[in-house]
N, C-alpha and C positions, 0 to 999 in steps of 0.2 A: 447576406447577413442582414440583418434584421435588430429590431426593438421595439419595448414595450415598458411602458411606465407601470409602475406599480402603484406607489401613492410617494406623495410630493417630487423629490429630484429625486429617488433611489429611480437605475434603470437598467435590467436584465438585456444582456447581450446573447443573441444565439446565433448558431450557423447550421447549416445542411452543406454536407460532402464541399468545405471548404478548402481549399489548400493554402498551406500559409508562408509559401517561397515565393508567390508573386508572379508563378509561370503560368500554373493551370487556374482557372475556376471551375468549379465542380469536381476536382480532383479528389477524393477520399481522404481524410486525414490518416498520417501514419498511427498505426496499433500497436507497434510494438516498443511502444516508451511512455513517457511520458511528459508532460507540458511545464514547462520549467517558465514561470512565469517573474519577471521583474530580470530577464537575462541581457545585462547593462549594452553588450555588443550587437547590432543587428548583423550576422553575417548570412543574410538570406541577402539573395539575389532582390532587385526592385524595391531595396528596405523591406525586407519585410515584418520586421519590427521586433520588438521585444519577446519573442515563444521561440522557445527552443524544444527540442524532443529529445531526451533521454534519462538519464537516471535521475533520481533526486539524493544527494546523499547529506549528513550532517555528519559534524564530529562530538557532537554534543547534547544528542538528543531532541534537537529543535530544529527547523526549516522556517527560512524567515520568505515570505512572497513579498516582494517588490522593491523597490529601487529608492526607493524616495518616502518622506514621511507622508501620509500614517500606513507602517508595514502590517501583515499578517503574520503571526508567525505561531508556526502548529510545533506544538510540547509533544513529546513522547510520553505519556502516562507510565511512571514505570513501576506503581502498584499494580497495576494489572500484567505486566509482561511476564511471562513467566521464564524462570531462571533455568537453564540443562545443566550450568556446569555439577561436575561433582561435588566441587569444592566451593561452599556455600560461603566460608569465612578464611579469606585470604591476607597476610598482610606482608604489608611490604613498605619502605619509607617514603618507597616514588611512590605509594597508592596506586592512583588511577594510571597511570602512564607504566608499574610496571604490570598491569594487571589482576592489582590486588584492589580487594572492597574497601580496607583500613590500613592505616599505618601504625598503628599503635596493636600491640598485641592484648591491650589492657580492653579497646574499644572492642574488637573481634570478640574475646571472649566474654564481654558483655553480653555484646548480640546474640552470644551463643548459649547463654545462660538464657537469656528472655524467648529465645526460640525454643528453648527446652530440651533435657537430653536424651538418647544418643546426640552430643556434637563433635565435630573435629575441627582445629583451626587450623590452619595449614601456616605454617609461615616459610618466607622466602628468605635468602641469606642476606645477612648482614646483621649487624649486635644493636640488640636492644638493650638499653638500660630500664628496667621495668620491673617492681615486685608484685609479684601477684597470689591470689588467693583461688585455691583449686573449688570448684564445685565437681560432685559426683558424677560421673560420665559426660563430662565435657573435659576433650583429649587435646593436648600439645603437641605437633607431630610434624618433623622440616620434610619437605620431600624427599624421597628417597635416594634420589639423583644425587642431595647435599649433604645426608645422615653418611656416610662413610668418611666422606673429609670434616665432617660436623662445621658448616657452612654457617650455620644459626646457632647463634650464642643470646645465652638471657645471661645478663650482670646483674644480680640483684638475688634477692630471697623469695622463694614459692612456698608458702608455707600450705599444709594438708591437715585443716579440723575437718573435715567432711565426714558423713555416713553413707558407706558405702565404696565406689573403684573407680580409679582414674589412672592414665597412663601420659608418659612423655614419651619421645621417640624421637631419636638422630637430632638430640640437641646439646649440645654444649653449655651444662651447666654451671655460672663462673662464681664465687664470693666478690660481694662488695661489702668488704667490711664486715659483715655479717653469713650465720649459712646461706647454702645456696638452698637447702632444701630443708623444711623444719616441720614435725609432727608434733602437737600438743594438743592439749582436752583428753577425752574420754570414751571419745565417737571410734565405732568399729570401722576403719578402713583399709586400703590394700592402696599403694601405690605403685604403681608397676615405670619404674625408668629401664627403656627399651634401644640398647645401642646408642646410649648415651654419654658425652663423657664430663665426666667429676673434676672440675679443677680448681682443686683448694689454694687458690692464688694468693691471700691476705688473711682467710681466718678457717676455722675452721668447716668441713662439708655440711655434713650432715649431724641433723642433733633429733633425737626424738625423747620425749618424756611422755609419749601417750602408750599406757600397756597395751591397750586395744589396737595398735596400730602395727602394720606390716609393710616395710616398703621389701622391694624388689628390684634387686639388679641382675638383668640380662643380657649377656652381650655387652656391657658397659669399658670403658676407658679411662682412666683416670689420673691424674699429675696433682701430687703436694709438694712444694720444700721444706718450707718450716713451721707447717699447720700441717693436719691431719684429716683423715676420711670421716672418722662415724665418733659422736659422741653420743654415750645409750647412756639413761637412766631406767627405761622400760621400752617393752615393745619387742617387736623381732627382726630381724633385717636378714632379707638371703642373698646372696650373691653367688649366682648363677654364671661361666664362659667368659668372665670378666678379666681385666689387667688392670690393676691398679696403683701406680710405679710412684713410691716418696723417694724424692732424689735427694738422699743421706739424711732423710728425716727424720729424727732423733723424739720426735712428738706422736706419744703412744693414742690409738683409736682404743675409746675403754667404754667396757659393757660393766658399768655397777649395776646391772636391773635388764630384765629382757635376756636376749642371745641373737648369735649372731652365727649364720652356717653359711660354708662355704663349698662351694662343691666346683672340681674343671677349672679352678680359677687362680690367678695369682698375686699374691698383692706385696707389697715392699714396704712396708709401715707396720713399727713393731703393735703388738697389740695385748691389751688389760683386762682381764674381767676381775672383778672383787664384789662385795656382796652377792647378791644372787644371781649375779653374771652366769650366760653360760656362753659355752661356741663349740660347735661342730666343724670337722674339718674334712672333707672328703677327696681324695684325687686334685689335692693343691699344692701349693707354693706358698711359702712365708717366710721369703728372704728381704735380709735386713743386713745392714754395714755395720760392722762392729756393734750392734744395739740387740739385745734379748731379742728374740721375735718372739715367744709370744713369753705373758706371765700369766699364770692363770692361778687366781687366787677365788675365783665364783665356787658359791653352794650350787648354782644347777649342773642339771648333767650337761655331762660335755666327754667329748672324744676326742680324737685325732685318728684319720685311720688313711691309709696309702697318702701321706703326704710330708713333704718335704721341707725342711726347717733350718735353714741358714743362717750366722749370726757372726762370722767372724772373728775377731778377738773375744764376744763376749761369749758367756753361756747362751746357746740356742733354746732352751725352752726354763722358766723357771716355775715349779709348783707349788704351790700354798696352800691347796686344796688336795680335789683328786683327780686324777687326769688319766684314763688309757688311752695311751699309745700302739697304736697296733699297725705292722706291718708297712714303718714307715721310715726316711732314713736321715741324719743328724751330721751337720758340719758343722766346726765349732773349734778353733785352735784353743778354747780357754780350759783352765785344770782339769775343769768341771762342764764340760757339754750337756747335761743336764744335772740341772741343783733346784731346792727348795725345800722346804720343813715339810712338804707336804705327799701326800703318796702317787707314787708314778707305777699303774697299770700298764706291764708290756707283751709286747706277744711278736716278738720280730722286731728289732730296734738295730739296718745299718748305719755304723757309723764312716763315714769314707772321706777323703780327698787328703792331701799331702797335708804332713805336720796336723790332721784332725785328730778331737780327744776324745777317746771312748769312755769318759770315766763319769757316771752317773754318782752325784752327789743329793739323793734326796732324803728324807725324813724314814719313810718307806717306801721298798720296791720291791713290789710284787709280781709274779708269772703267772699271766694268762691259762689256764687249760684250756688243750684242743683237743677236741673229740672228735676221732676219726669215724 
């Protein structure tokens, strides 16, 4: 070993094929590690001093050299590192410890607006209390692991002015007081809720007053007691494979403006259209406990067709308007299983179950032709 002054006290230390246990001189230094320098125990034979040989690791992106003040300590740069995971915006309340980039779902989808869209944010389970504002393809979306038991709950209101498409998925959307999900302005967009569930816990779900605007329920779930699913002034809302169960909810989901089509699906909450409401019914369910299931008093067109209309003690269907009915079937103990001033369109109308009443009370009722 050797040295050489450089200028004033600085003084560079070198060695040639040294060994540093104390045994051999001239021995080759080992290669396959590396020099852990400031290592507080000498456990080399003959003191051999503070170097060790093997891994260097951190838990925190930084390596500090030596023992004593003044240390070295080498940063991890981690603008330059570059990122594999898939999932670029993670959140979770433990943050860093459970793996996630944010804890706040508000901070993530920042980040994911400034990165620009396509984005996805991925969140991990547990309830957030957070209202948020959608931008155009940047997505909400729990793992999939957690969207079946819907793991990830947001408590608060997502409101949707955007131009343009944006989706949720496998998350449990709650009211705090307010909807959980709100459309307004004039901007054309789609929002797609994917195997999500609806739970109008304190006010009402969903409200939209924007005509231009379309949400979408696929695969969805949903719970009211004494609040309700959708309030429409405009706009169109589809509901797609869904279940959406009001437990003896007495509080009508009403379309005065817009429509609302339902196709494979079932929901338990009686429901209103009036002005230019309309609603479509395909291969559904619209059972209600002693309460109308639906009243349809809307100018747009609207149907009913292969679906099933329960109501109890009260009248099952009431019409104000015009409504075909086709090929679908009616339970209802009251005088009157269907009533209203208004004209009922039929084409196959069973009526069935113990003490049910086949007795159609409308304005006008007309029969379908079928042309074979």
């Amino acid at each position: 070993m050797g040295s050489s002054s450089v200028t004033g006290d600085e003084v560079i230390l070198f060695s040639d094929n040294m060994s540093f246990d104390g045994t051999a001189r001239g021995g080759k230094m080992t290669t396959n590690g590396q020099l852990w320098i400031g290592h507080t125990t000498s456990d080399r034979p003959n003191n051999g001093g503070h170097v060790k040989v093997g891994s260097l690791t951190s838990p925190n992106s930084s390596i500090t050299f030596g023992y004593s003040s003044p240390n070295i300590t080498a940063v991890v740069n981690t603008s330059v590192v570059t990122d594999f995971h898939v999932a670029r915006y993670i959140v979770s309340a433990g943050g860093i410890t459970d793996g996630a980039n944010y804890t706040t779902i508000a901070t993530a989808y920042a980040a994911a607006v400034a990165a620009g869209a396509p984005q996805t944010v991925f969140i991990q389970p547990g309830t957030y209390t957070e209202n948020l504002t959608l931008v155009a393809g940047i997505n909400l979306c729990a793992f999939p692991c957690d969207s079946f038991t819907f793991n990830v709950t947001i408590i608060g209101k997502i409101t949707a002015t955007y131009t343009g498409t944006c989706s949720i998925s496998g998350i449990r959307l709650q009211t705090n007081g307010d909807y959980c999900v709100e459309s307004t302005g004039a901007n054309v967009l789609t929002l797609f809720l994917i195997g999500c569930y609806i739970n109008a816990t304190n006010a009402n779900a969903i409200h939209c007053t924007n005509a231009n605007a379309g949400i979408e329920l696929f695969g969805c779930r949903g719970a009211c007691s004494t609040n309700t699913f959708f309030i429409y002034t405009a706009g169109a809302l589809n509901v797609f494979y869904s279940v959406l169960a009001g437990t003896n909810t007495t509080t009508n989901s009403t379309f005065s403006g817009g429509a609302i089509n339902v196709s494979h699906s079932y929901i338990s909450c009686p429901i209103t259209t009036s002005g230019t409401g309309a609603i479509g019914l395909f291969k559904s369910e619209l059972i209600c406990t002693n309460t109308t299931a639906l009243t349809h008093g809307g100018s747009g067109n609207s149907i009913a067709m292969e679906t099933r209309f329960e109501s109890g003690t009260a009248s099952a269907i009431s019409i104000g308007a015009t409504l075909p009915v086709i090929h679908s079937s009616v339970f209802s103990t009251n005088a009157n299983a269907i009533t209203g001033a208004g004209t009922l369109l039929y084409g196959i109308i069973v009526f069935y179950g113990s003490g049910a009443s086949s007795t159609v009370n409308t304005g006008t009722q007309t029969a379908l032709a079928t042309l074979i």
